[in-house]
Each structure stands twice: as structure tokens, then as C-alpha cells.
VOZA-487559 format. One line per 3 residues: for each residue x, y, z of C-alpha. Coordinates in Angstrom, 2 decimals. Each point is the difference from the previous one (the first is absolute). Layout:
REM residues N
X:Y:Z; ...
REM end
This chain:
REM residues 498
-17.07:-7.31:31.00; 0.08:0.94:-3.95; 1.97:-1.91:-2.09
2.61:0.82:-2.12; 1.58:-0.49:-3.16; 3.64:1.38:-0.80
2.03:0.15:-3.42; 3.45:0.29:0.38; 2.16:0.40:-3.05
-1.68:-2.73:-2.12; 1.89:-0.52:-3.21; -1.42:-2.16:-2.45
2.33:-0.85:-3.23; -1.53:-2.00:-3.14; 2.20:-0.80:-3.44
0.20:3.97:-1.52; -2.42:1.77:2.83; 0.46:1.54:3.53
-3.40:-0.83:0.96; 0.19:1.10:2.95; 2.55:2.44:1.40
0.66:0.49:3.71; -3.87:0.49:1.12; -0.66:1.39:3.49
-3.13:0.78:1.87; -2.44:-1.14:2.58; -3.93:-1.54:-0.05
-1.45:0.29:2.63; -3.54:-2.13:1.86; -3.00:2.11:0.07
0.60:1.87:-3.30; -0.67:-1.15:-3.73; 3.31:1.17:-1.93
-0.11:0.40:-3.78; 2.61:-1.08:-2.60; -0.09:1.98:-2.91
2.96:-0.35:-3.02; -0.41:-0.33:-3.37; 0.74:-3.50:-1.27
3.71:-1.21:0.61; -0.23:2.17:2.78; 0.72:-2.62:2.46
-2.77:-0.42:1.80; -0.99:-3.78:-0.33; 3.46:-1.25:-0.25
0.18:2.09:3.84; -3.09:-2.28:0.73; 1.65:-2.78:-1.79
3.19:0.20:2.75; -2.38:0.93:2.76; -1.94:-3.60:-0.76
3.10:-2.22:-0.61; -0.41:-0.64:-3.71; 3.41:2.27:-0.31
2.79:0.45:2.30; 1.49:3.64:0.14; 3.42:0.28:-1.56
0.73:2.86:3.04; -1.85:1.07:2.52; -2.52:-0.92:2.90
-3.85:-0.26:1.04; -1.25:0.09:3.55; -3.07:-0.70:1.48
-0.45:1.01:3.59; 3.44:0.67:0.32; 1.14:-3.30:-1.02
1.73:-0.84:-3.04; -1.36:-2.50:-2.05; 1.00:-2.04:-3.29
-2.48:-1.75:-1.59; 1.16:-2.87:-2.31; -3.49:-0.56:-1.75
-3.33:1.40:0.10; -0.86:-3.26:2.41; 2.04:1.62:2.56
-1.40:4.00:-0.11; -3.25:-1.78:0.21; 0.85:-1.73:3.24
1.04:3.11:1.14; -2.98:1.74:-0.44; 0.97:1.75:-3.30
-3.07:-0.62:-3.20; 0.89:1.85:-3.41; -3.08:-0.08:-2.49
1.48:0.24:-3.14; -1.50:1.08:-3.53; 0.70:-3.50:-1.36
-2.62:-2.62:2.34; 1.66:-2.78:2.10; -3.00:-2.03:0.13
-0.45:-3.49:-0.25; -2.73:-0.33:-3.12; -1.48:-3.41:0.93
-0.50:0.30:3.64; -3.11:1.60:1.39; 0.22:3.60:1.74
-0.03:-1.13:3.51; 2.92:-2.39:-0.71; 2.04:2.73:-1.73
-0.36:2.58:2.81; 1.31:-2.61:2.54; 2.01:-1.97:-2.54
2.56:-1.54:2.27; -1.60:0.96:3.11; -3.44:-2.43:-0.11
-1.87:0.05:3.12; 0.23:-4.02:1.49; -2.01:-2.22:2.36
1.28:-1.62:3.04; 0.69:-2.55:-2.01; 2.74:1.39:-2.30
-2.67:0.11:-3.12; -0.23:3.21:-2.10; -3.72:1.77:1.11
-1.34:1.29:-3.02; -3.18:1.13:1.27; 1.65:2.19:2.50
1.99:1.13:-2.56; -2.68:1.10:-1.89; -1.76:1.54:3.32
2.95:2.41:0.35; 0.21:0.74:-3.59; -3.39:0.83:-0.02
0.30:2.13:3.22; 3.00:1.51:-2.53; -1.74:0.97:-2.87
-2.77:1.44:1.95; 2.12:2.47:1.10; 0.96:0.92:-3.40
-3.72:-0.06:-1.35; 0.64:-2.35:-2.60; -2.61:-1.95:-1.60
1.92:-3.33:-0.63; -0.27:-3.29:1.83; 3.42:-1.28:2.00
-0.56:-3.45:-2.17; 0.07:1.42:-3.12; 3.01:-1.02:-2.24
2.43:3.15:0.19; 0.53:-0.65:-4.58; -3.98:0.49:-0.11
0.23:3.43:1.24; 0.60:3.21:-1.80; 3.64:2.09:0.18
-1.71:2.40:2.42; -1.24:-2.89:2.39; 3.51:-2.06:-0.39
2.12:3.32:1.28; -2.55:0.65:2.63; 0.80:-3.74:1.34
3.79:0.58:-0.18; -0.87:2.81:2.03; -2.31:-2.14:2.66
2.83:-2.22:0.52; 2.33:2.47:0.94; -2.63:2.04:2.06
-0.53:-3.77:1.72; 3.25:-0.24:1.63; 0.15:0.89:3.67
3.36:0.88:0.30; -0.20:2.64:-2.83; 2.87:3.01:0.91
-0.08:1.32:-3.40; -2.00:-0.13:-2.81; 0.96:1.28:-4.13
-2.19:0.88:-2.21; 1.14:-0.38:-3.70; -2.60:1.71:-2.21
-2.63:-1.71:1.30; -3.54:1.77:-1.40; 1.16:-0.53:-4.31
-2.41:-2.68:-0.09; -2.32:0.93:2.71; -3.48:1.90:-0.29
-1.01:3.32:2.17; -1.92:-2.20:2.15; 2.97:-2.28:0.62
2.10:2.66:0.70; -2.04:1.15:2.18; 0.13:-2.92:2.08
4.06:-0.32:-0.45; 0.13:3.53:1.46; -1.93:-0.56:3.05
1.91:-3.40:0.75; 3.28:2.24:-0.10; -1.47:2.46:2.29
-0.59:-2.52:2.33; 3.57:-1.58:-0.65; 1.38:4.17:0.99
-2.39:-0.19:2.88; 1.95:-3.01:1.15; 3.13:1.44:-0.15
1.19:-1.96:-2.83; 2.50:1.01:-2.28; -2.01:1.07:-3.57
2.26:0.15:-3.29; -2.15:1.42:-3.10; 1.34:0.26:-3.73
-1.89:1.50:-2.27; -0.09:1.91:-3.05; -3.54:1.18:0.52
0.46:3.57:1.85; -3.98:0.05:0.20; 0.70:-3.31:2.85
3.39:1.52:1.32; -1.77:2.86:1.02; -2.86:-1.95:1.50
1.54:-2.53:2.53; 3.52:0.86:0.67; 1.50:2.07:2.44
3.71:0.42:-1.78; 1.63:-0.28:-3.32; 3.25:-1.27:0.12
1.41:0.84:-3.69; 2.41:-2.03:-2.23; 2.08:0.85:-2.87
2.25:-2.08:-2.38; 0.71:-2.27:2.97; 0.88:2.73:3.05
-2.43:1.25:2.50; -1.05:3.58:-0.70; -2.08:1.11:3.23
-2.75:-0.57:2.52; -2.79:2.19:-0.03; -3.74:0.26:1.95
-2.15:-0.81:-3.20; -2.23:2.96:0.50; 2.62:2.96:1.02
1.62:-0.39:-4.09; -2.03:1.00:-3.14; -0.76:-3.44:-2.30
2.09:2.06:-2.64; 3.19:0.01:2.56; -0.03:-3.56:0.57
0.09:-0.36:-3.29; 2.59:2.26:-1.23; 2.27:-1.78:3.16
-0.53:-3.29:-1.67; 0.61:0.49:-3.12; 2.27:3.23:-0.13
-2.01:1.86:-2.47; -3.22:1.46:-0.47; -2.73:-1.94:-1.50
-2.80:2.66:0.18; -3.48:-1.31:-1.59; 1.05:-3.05:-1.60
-3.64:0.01:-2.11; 0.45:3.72:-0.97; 3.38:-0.25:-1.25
-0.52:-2.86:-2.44; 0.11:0.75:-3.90; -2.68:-2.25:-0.96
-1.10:-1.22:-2.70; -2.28:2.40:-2.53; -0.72:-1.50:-2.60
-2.78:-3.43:0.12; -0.52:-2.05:-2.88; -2.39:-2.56:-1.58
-1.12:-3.18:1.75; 2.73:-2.33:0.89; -1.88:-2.55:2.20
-3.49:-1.06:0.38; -1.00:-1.97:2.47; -3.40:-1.25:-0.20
-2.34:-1.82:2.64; 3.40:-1.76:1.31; -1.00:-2.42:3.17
2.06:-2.80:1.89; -0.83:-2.25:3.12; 1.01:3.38:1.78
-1.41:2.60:-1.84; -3.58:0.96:-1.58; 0.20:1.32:-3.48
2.03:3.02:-0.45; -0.13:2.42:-2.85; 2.34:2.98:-0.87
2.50:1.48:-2.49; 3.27:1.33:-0.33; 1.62:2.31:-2.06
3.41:0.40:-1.30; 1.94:2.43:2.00; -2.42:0.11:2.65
0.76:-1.20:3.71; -3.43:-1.45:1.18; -0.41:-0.35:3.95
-1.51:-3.05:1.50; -1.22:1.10:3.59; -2.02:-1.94:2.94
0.06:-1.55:3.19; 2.67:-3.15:0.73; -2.34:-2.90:-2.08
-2.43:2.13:-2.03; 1.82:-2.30:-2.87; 2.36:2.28:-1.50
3.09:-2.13:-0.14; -2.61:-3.30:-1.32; -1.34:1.81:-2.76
3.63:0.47:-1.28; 0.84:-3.64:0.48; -2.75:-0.96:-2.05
1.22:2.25:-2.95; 3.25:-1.09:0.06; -0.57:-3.94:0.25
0.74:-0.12:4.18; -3.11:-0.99:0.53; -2.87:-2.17:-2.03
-2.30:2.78:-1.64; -3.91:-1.03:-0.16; -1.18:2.48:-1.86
0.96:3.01:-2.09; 2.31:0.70:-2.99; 3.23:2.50:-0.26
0.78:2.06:-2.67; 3.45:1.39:-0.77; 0.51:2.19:-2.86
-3.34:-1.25:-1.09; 0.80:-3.42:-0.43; -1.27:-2.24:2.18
2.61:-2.14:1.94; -0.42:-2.94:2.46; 2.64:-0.86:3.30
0.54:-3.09:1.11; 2.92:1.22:2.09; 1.97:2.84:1.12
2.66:-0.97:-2.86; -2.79:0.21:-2.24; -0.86:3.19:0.89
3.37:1.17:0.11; 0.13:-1.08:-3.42; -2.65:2.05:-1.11
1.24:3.16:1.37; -1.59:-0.29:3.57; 1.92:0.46:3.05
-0.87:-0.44:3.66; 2.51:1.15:2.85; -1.50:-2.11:2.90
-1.28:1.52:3.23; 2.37:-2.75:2.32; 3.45:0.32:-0.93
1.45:-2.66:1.89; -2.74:-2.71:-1.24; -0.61:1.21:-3.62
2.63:2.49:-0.73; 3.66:-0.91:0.66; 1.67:-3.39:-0.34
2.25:0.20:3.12; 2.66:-2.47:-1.04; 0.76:1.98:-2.63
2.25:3.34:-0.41; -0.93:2.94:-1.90; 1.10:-1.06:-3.18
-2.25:-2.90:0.24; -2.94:1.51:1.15; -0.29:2.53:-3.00
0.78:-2.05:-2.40; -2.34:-3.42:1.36; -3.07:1.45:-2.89
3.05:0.31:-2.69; 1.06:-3.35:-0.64; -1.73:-0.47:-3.06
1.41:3.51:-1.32; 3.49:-0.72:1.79; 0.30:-3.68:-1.97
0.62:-0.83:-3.41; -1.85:-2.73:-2.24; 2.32:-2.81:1.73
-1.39:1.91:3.68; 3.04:0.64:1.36; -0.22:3.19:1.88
2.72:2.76:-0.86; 1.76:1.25:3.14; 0.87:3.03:-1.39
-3.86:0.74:-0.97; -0.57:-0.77:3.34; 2.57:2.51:0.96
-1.32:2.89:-1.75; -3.55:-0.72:1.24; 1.22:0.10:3.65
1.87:3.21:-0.72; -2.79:1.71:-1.64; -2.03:-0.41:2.59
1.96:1.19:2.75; 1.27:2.88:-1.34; -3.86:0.82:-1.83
-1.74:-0.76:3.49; 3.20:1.31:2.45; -0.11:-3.17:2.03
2.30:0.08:2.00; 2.32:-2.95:0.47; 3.79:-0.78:0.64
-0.33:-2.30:-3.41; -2.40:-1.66:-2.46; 1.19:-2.91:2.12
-1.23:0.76:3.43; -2.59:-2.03:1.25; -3.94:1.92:-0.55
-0.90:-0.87:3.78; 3.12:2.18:0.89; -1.39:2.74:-1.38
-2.27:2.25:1.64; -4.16:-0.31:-0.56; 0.00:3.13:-2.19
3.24:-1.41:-2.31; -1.65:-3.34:0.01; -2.79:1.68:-1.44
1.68:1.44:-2.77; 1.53:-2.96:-0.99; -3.64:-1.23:-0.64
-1.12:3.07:-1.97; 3.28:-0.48:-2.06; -0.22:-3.73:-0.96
-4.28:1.38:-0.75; 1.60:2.27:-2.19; 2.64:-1.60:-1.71
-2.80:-2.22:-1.87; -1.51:3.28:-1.78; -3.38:-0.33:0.93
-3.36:2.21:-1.03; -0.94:0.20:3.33; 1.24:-0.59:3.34
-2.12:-0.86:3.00; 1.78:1.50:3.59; -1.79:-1.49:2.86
0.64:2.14:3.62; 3.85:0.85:-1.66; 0.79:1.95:2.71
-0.86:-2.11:2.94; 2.72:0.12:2.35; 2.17:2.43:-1.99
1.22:3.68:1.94; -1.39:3.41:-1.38; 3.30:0.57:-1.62
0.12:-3.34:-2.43; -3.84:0.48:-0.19; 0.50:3.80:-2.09
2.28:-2.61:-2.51; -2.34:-2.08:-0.59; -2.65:2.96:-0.34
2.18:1.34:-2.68; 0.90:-3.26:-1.68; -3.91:-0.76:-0.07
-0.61:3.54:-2.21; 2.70:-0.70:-2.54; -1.42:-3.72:-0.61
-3.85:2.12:-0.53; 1.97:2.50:-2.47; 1.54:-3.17:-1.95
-3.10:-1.09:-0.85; -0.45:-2.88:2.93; -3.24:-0.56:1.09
0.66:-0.16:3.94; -2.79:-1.37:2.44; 1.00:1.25:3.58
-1.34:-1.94:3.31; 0.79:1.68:2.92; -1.72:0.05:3.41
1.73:3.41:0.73; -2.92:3.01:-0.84; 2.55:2.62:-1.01
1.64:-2.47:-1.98; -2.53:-1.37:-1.94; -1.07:3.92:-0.43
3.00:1.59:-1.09; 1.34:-2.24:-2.22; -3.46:-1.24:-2.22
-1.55:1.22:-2.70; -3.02:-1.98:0.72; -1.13:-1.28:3.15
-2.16:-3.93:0.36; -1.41:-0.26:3.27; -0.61:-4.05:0.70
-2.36:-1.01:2.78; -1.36:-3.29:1.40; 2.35:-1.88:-3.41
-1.81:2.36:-2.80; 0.45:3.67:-1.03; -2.04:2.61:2.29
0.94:2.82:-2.29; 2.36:2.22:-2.10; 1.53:3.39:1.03
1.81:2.37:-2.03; 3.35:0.66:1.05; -1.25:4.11:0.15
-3.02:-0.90:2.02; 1.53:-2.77:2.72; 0.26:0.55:3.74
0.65:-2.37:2.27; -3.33:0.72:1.51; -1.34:-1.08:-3.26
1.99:-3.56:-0.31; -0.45:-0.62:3.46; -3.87:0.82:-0.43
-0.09:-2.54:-2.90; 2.18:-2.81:1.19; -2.25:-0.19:2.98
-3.12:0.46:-0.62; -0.83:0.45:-3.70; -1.44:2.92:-2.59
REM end
């Protein structure tokens, strides 16, 4: 028989936010059902109840027709209930076979953990998934891609899976590795598990889910067959207004100026050398496959990294980073691609988060930081960026991925750089707060920024850049013209050269 999964009037309250307001609907086995909501939608803090990390201020979930209430995420996992979230819950140190049955290690007769059969069945594991990495290889030696693709071999280990949640699970993957996530989920439908999918990527909605069930600001909107409604429609019934071509509608920037950066023969441990130049007002794309080097050659240019070779130029003079601060001081910005790891300090609330690259410009010559200078930072930025937020106060990790993100962009900002570095700043951010940060993007090109753009997303990297780099195999495979790219093209040079 097919499981099921039933919402009954969950209510969800936080300090200043209905987060989730009396949300009702069924998931069924056998079918892969879409959630689709801007950000603050509700959608992970629904997962968030589901799993046991929150307990719903009103309301009820079954399963099977039994009600449960799970008190942690130890319990839903007992229970058969796995939620991949965007942020990893991996254990760094351990290898891959002993985070997929972390907890759970095979034994002897003799009561002694078997790690060789562990790593047999990981193997077995990862076979299925066509993934070249060993089950003894240290899980912190691994790329992004690799670590989320374990998080997702655990859960796919557990026998007593009912229901499985997917929480944007391909922004750090490659084509090839979602390729293999797919097929694992259409084997997970084929055995009547229950499938959850967010997304933001309509391109994957479209490709492996069967329904969309759509959020706004907290409530459930509607379920819907994801082929019977136009993209456009699900669109418009998340986010209540028309979007139309996000790229088309954008009042770009016209007018280029001189050379702002030069970067010349730039290499790292991670990166051959790297040449290229930006100009002010221009918005230069960095496209390529998930480690063609992109994100290393900016680390090496702002200080991140150790750089071997090269120089860097900025308003011709030649300047030298020993460290992001450095950088920062010279007018370089990076917004990092992992917002949890590099981006936001999660202890902190709003306030502090904007204003942690200020405290030399919020203290006098005794260093005491001004509160009030604090204050007005804080303000600034959420009214310039719209983040939305009960209060300056409010914890950043309360907020949702897209307002998190802003929060970044605004403390980048605050510090007045030359030119700012975004790396993938849309990952894991709806269509809806994506077309603000489209628009915020063009007005920092026609103030004069120099903006470097690295996104994975085609269209993206497309619409938005003046300039296209296409990186391949940790060095640059080519340059495209804004007027001249297709995706055809980037793909064509990511992958296999001129």
C-alpha cells in the first residue's frame, strides 16, 4: 500500500512572523511532489516541523493515518522520515562510509564495529550513484558537490525510509551528478516512497516531479500536476504578480568605462594562472562546470588563498592581499559561494552581521564602537536591500536564505568598495527575490562598481553580463561577448575547449 503524508492545520509562530499559517494537504508514495515558494514562504520551516527540529504551534501531521510528534530530528529518522537540507549535516573528519551509517555501524559477533563491511556496503552505495570516490576517503577532503551527495547516501541507506525531502539539493552539484540524483529518486518513486522536492530551478521542477504544491507568505496556495500549468502560472501563484522575462526587463547598465582591475597570470595551489580585466560599470560573467576554478581564482585575488604567481592591478596600481580584510581594504569585495560557512556569522543578529566589516569605521581613535553608527548601518541596509526582518535584532539564521543573502551583500557594500566579487548569489534564492537582486546588480554596474558575477545558472550568467569568462579544467577556455553567448556556446567551451 502507498504511503501517506497529511498536513493538518500546521501553525508555526516565530518572534514577529506567522511562518506558517494553517497548512493542509497530502503527499503521497509513488509520486515526487514539488515545493515551490519564494523565500519565507514556509517551506523548510514545514520540513523543519515535519523532521522534529520545530514543534507546530497548531496543527497536526500524519503518516499512514497515524499521528505523529516528533521531538527531534533523532526521532523522524527512526521513523523513517530523512530531510536533506541546503546546509550539510555531515561529520567532516569521519570517512564516507562512516557518515552514511553514522550511528548505525555494521558489528561482528563479537560486539566490535566492522569497518570493512562498512565500507563493502558503502561501496555497493556509491556505485549506485556512479560516484567516483572511495568509501575511506575523509568526508572534509571532498568537494561541496561530493559532501551533499554523501548526506544524500546516508539517507538513501536507511531501510526503513517512508519519506524522503529534498532541500535544494543540485546548487552545488554538476549535470552529471544530477543526473545520478535524479535516477536514485526515480527509483525511490518506483518504491513507493514518499519524494519531497524544493527547488527554485523550474528547468529541474519540470524534469522530475509529478506535482507542485505552492507556498506563499507562509499559507498553502494549491496543488497542481507540474505539467497541466504553464511555468509562467506557477509563478504568478507564488509570487502574486507577474514577473515576465526577468533578463528582458532589466535597465542595465550602458555606459562601460576604463580599466578598473587587471588581473594578470594570477595562480594558487588550486588554480593555473588566470588572466583577465574588468571594467568600471561592467558586470563580467565567470561561467564553467562545478571545479573548473572559478571560485579559486577569486580567492587568490582577494588574499583567501596563497597566490603563486601573477600580479593585480586596480586602478592601475598594483596592490598585493594577504587577506580578505586586505582586500576589502583596497576596494575588493567577495560575497562567498557557502553562506552558512563563509557568509553569515549565525550567533549574531542582523545588526551584527552588517556591520562585522565596519568596526574600524564604527570606532573612534580610543576603538570603542558607536552603537548608534552601528544603528544606522543596520538600517541602511535593510531598508536599501528590503530584507526583510521583524528587527535589526533578529537572529540572521532566522531569516530566510534569500534575506540572509542580502544581509551579506549589505555589510559588502557598506565598506564602499571598487569592485565586488558575487559568487553563485542566487543559489537557493526563489525567482521572485532573484529579479531583486537582478535589479540591485544593474544599479551597482551604473554606479561605477566593477561587478564579477559567478553563477552556474546559463541564463543567469547570460542575461545579466556584459562579458562572459568561460573557465575549464582551473584556467580560462575562452571569452564570449555578452551579444554573441548561448548556452550552447558556454557549455561547448566549459567542456571541451575552443
Amino acid at each position: 500500500m502507498e504511503s501517506v503524508l497529511e498536513f493538518k492545520n500546521i501553525s508555526k509562530f516565530f518572534p514577529g512572523v506567522k511562518a506558517l499559517d494553517h497548512i493542509s494537504f497530502k503527499a503521497y508514495g509513488g509520486e515526487v511532489l514539488a515545493f515551490l515558494g519564494e523565500n519565507g514562504a514556509g517551506k523548510s520551516t514545514l520540513l523543519k516541523v515535519l523532521n522534529g527540529d520545530y514543534q507546530p504551534d497548531e496543527g497536526k501531521y500524519l503518516i499512514d493515518g497515524v499521528e505523529k510528534h516528533f521531538q527531534s530530528p533523532h526521532q523522524a529518522i527512526e521513523e523513517g522520515i530523512s530531510v536533506i537540507y541546503q546546509e550539510r549535516q555531515i561529520l567532516l573528519e569521519l570517512s564516507v562510509a562512516e557518515n552514511i551509517f553514522l550511528g548505525r555501524m555494521p558489528v561482528s559477533r563479537f560486539g566490535i564495529i566492522d569497518t570493512a563491511k562498512a565500507n563493502r556496503m558503502a561501496e555497493a552505495i556509491i556505485k549506485d550513484f556512479g560516484l567516483p570516490i572511495s568509501p575511506t576517503a575523509k568526508v572534509k577532503d571532498l568537494s561541496i558537490a561530493y559532501q551533499q551527495m554523501v548526506e544524500i547516501m546516508k539517507a538513501y541507506s536507511r531501510e526503513n525510509l517512508k519519506v524522503i525531502c529534498f532541500d535544494e539539493p543540485t546548487a552545488s552539484l554538476s549535470d552529471a551528478e544530477i543526473d545520478a540524483l535524479f535516477e536514485i529518486i526515480k527509483k525511490l518513486k518506483a518504491e513507493k516512497k514518499i519524494v519531497i522536492y524544493v527547488s527554485h530551478r523550474m528547468n529541474e521542477i519540470q524534469r522530475i516531479t509529478d506535482k507542485v504544491a505552492i507556498f506563499k507568505d507562509g499559507k498553502y496556495v494549491d496543488t497542481v500536476d507540474t505539467h497541466a500549468v504553464p511555468e509562467e502560472q506557477l509563478i504568478k501563484m507564488m509570487v502574486g504578480r507577474d514577473l515576465g522575462d526577468v533578463y528582458k526587463n532589466l535597465d542595465k547598465n550602458k555606459v562601460i568605462g576604463d580599466v578598473l582591475l587587471e588581473v594578470k597570470n594570477v595562480s594558487s595551489d588550486y588554480v593555473k594562472p588566470v588572466s583577465f580585466t574588468l571594467r568600471k560599470g561592467e558586470v563580467l560573467g565567470f561561467s564553467g562546470l562545478v571545479g573548473a576554478g572559478r571560485t579559486e581564482v577569486m580567492r587568490a585575488i582577494i588574499g583567501a588563498d596563497k597566490m603563486r604567481t601573477g600580479e593585480v592591478y586596480l586602478e592601475g596600481k598594483k596592490i598585493v592581499n594577504h587577506s580578505p580584510k586586505e582586500a576589502m581594504d583596497n576596494g575588493i569585495v567577495l560575497v562567498p559561494e557557502d553562506r552558512k560557512l563563509q557568509g553569515i556569522i549565525s550567533n549574531l543578529s542582523v545588526e551584527g552581521n552588517i556591520n562585522i566589516s565596519l568596526l574600524d569605521k564604527n570606532s573612534n581613535h580610543f576603538g570603542i564602537i558607536s552603537s548608534r553608527k552601528e544603528e544606522e548601518a543596520a538600517e541602511e541596509g535593510i531598508k536599501r536591500f528590503k530584507i526583510k526582518t521583524p528587527s535589526k535584532d533578529k537572529k540572521i539564521v532566522e531569516l530566510s536564505g534569500g534575506n540572509q543573502q542580502k544581509c551579506i551583500v549589505a555589510r559588502g557594500l557598506a565598506t564602499n568598495p571598487k569592485v565586488l566579487i558575487l559568487d553563485e548569489p542566487t543559489k537557493g534564492i526563489d525567482i521572485g527575490a532573484k529579479s531583486e537582486f537582478y535589479e540591485m546588480i544593474c544599479e551597482f554596474a551604473k554606479k561605477g562598481l566593477g561587478v564579477i558575477l559567478i553563477s552556474s545558472e546559463l541564463p543567469e550568467v547570460i542575461g545579466l553580463s556584459d562579458r562572459i569568462i568561460v573557465m575549464r579544467s582551473l584556467q580560462v577556455a575562452g571569452e564570449v561577448e555578452a551579444s554573441e553567448a548561448t548556452e550552447d556556446r558556454l557549455l561547448s567551451l566549459g567542456m571541451i575547449g575552443v
